[in-house]
C-alpha positions in Angstrom: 0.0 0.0 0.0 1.1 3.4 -1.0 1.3 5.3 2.2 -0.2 9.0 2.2 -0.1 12.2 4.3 -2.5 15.1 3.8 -1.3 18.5 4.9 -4.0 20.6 5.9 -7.3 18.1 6.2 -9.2 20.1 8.1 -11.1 22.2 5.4 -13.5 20.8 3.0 -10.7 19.8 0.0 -8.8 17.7 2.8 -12.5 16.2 3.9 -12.9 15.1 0.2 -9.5 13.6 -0.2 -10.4 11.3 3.3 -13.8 10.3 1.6 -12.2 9.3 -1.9 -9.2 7.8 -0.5 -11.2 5.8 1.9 -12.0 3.5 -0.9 -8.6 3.7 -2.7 -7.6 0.2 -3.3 -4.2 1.0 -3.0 -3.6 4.1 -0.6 -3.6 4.4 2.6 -3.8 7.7 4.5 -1.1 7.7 7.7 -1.4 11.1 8.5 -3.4 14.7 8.4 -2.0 17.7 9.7 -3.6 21.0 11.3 -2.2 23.3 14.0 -5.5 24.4 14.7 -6.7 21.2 15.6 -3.8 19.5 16.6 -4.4 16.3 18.6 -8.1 16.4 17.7 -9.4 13.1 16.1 -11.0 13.0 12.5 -14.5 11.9 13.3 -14.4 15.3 16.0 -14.0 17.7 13.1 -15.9 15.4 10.6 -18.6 13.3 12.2 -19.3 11.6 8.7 -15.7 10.0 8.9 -16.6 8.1 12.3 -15.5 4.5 11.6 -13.6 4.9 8.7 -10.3 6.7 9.5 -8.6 6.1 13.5 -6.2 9.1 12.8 -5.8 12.6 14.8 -4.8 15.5 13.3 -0.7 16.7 13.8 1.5 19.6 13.0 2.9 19.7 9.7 6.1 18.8 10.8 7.8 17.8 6.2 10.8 16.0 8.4 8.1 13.9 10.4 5.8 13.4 7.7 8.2 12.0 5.4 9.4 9.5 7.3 5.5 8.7 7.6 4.1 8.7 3.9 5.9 7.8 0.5 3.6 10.9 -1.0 2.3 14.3 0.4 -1.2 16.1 -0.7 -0.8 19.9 0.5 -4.0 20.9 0.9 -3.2 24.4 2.4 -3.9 28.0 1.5 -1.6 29.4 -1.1 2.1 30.8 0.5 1.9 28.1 2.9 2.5 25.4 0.1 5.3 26.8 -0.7 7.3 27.1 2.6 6.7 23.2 3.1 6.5 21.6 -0.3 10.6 22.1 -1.2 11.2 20.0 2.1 8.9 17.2 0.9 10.7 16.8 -2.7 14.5 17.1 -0.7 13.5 14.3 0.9 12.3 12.2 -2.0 8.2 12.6 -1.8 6.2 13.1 -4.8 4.0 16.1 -3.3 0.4 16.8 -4.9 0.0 20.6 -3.8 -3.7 21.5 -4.2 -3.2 25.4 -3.7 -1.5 28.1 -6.6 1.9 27.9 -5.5 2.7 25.9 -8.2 0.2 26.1 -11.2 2.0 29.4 -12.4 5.3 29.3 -14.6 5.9 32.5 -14.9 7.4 33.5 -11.0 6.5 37.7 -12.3 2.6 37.2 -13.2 2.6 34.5 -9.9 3.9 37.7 -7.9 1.9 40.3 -9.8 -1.7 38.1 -8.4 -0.4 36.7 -5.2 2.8 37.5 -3.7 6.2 37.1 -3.4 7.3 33.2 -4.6 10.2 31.4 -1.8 10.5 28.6 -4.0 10.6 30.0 -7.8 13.5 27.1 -8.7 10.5 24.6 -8.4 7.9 26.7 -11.0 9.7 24.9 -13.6 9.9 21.3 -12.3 6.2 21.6 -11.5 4.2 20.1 -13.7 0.1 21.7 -14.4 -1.8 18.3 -13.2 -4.6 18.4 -15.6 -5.1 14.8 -16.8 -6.8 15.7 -19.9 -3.9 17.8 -21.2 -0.8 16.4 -19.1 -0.9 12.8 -18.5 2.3 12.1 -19.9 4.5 14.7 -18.4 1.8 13.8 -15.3 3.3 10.4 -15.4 7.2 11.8 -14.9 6.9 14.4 -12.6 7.6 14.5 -8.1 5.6 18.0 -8.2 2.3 18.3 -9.5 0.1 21.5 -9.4 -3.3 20.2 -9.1 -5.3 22.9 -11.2 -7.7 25.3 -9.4 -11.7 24.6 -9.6 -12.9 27.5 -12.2 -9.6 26.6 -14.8 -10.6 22.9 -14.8 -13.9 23.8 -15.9 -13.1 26.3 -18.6 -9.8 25.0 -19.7 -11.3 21.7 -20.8 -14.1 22.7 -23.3 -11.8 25.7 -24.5 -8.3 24.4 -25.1 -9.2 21.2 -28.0 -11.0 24.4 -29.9 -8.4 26.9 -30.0 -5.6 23.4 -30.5 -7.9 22.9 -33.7 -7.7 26.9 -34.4 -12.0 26.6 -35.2 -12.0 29.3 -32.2 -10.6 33.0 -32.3 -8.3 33.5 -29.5 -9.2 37.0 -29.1 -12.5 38.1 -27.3 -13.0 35.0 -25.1 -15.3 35.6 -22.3 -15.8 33.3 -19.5 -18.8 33.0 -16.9 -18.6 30.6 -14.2 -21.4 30.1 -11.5 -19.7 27.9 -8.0 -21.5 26.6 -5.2 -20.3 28.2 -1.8 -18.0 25.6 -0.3 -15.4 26.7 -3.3 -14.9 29.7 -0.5 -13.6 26.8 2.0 -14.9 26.3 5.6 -13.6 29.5 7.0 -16.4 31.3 9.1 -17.1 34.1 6.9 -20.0 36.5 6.8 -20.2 36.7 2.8 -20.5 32.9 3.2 -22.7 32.4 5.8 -26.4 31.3 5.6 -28.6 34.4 5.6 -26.0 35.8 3.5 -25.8 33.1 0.5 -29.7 31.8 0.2 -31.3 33.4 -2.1 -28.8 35.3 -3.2 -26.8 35.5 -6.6 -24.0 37.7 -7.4 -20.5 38.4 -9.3 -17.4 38.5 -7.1 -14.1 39.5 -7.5 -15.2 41.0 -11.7 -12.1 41.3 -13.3 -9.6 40.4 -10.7 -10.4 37.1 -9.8 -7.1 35.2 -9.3 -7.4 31.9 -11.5 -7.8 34.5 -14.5 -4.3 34.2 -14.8 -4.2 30.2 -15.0 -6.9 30.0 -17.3 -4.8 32.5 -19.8 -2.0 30.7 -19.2 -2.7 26.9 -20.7 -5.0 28.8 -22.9 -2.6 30.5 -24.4 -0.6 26.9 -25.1 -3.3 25.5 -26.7 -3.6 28.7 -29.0 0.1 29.3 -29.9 -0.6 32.9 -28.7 -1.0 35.2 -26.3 -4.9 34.4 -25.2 -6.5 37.5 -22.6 -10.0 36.6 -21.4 -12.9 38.1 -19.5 -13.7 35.8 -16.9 -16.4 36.8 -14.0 -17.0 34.6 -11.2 -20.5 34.2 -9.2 -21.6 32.7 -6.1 -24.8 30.9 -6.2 -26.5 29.5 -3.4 -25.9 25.6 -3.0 -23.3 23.5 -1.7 -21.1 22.1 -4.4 -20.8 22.2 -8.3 -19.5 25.0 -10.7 -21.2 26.0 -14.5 -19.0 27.6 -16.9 -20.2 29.0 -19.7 -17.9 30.2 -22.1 -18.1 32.4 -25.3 -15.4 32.2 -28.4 -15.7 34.1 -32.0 -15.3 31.4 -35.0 -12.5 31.5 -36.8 -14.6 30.7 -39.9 -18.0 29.3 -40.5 -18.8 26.2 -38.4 -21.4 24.1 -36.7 -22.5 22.5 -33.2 -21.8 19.0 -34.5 -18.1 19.6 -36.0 -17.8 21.7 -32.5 -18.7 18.6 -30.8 -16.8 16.1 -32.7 -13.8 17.9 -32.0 -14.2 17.8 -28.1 -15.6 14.2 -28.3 -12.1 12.9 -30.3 -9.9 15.2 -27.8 -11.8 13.9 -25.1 -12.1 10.4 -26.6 -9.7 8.7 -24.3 -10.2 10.2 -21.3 -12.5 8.2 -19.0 -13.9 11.3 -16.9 -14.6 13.6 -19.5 -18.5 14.0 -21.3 -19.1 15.2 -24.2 -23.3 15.6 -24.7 -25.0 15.0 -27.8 -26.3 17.7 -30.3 -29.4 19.4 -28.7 -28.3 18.6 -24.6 -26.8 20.8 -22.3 -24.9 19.6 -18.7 -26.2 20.5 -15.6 -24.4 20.3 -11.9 -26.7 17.9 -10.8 -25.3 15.5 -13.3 -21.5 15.2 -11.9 -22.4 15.9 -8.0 -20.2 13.9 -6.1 -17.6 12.5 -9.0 -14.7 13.5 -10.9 -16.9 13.7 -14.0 -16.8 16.7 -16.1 -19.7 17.1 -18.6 -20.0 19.6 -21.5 -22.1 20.8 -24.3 -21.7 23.4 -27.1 -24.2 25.3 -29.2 -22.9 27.4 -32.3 -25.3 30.5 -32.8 -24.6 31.1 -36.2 -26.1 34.9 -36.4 -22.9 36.5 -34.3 -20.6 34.0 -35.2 -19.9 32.3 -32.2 -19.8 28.9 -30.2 -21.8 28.8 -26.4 -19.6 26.1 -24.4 -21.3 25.0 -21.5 -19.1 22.1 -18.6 -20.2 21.2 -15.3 -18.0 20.0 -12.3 -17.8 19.1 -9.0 -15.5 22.1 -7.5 -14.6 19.4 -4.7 -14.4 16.8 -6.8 -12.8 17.0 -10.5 -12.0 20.6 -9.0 -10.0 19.8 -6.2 -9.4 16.8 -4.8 -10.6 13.9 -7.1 -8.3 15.9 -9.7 -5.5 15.3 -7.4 -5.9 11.6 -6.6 -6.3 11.2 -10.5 -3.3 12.5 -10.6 -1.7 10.6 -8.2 -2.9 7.2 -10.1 -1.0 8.7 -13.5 2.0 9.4 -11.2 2.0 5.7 -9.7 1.0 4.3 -13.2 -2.0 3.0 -12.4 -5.4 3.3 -13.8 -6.8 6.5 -13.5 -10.0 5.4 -12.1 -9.1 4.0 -9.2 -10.7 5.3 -5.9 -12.9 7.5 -8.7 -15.2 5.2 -10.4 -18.2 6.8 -8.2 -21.1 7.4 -9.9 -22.7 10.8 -9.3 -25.5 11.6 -6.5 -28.5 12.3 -7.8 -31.3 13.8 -6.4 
């Protein structure tokens, strides 16, 4: 069994990892760190874990922890990743970091959105852990940056188009709709109940940190320099993200070429969905899974294609993206632990 530690579990991506590494036929978890509730058991923080983990939460000590586990999941707030991740590779640990320490080449545009990097000399052995486009380099790397919720679920519909060059990479604009435990656990009053229900609004317009990301792999799928307008919004339920995404033709097409070009990109990849002609994804279709689903329309009058994908921010946008990637890195088949069908109702 491949032995696994989980820096910060205590917030909902580190509750995720617990419940899909549960079933993992081939991991075990040996540790999960928090100062904050050090010496605490699991099932105290997460009552739905009683009887299925005997395990108490411990500092994040990398010298400890690596003597415990042959690989680390960092499931911590950006900056922190970074002061603990370059101990975990020294000592030979293939490290999974779920925050945006990593996901950034370029150490400037990391700094210009976040702050200043420690670690820049690890930017390029990092590799971007999005299955889909990366399995290969996936396969090789000891650092993988597991992609942030809102890139998975534009990237995927948007990159095989502008690979193709069927999409203009000018003019892209991106609307994507998350449930509110993509703002993690953290008591917050923007968050909280009275707050969220019934509510619906844009956050963060033109600022929104993952902008950044998205333009980055976009722009390697292009060949060029790809700037888009992407607004977040919060809507009120628990889990799930809808992207809808908007791209000029680069000459005349139609919904089913669109679609035949995502379903032979996609064609190999067991979580992806592409939906037939005439059927648009909703969240309630991947709640719970790694699946990503996605539908396109062309609207011939302006010229442009309507992409439409639906994940599970916790899921395929977190951390059933990361243990994915930990069965590319191990070599084994990318299902494992992640061959849950989605809840529905």
């Amino acid at each position: 069994m491949l032995k696994a530690a989980i820096v910060g579990g205590s917030g909902y991506t580190g509750l995720e990892l617990l419940r899909i590494l549960n079933r993992h036929p081939k991991v075990e978890v040996v540790a999960v760190t928090s100062r904050k509730n050090k010496g605490k058991r699991l099932q105290d923080l997460f009552p739905s874990l009683s009887g299925f983990y005997d395990l108490t939460f411990t500092d994040p000590d990398p010298g400890i922890l690596s003597s415990q586990a042959d690989v680390v999941f960092t499931a911590v707030p950006h900056q922190a990743a970074m002061a603990v991740v370059p101990a975990f590779l020294e000592a030979g640990r293939k490290v999974i970091d779920l925050s945006a320490d990593f996901r950034i080449r370029d150490k400037d545009v990391y700094e210009m959105w976040y702050q200043a990097h420690t670690a820049p000399h690890l930017l390029e052995q990092a590799v971007y852990g999005l299955p889909e486009l990366y399995g290969r380099e996936i396969s090789k790397a000891a650092l993988v940056a597991n992609p942030g919720c809102y890139p998975t679920s534009t990237i995927l519909p948007l990159a095989p188009l502008l690979k193709a060059g069927v999409i203009s990479p000018r003019g892209i604009v991106v609307d994507s709709k998350s449930g509110v435990s993509g703002a993690g656990r953290s008591a917050s009053l923007a968050t909280s109940f009275c707050e969220v229900s019934n509510g619906f609004k844009a956050y963060k317009v033109g600022c929104h940190r993952h902008t950044p990301e998205i333009e980055q792999e976009l722009t390697v799928a292009a060949g060029s320099d790809v700037i888009i307008n992407f607004t977040p919004h919060l809507v009120p339920m628990t889990r799930g993200i809808l992207t809808t995404a908007y791209a000029s033709l680069a000459a005349p097409s139609s919904t089913s070429r669109i679609l035949e070009i995502l379903s032979q990109a996609y064609e190999s990849c067991p979580f992806v969905r592409v939906l037939p002609e005439g059927n648009l994804p909703d969240v309630s279709q991947v709640r719970g899974s790694n699946i990503c689903c996605m539908g396109a329309v062309v609207h011939e009058r302006t010229g442009r294609v309507i992409l439409v994908s639906v994940i599970d921010n916790l899921v395929k946008g977190a951390s059933g993206q990361a243990v994915q990637n930990l069965n590319i890195m191990e070599g084994w088949s990318e299902e494992l632990g992640l061959d849950t069908i989605p809840l529905f109702p």
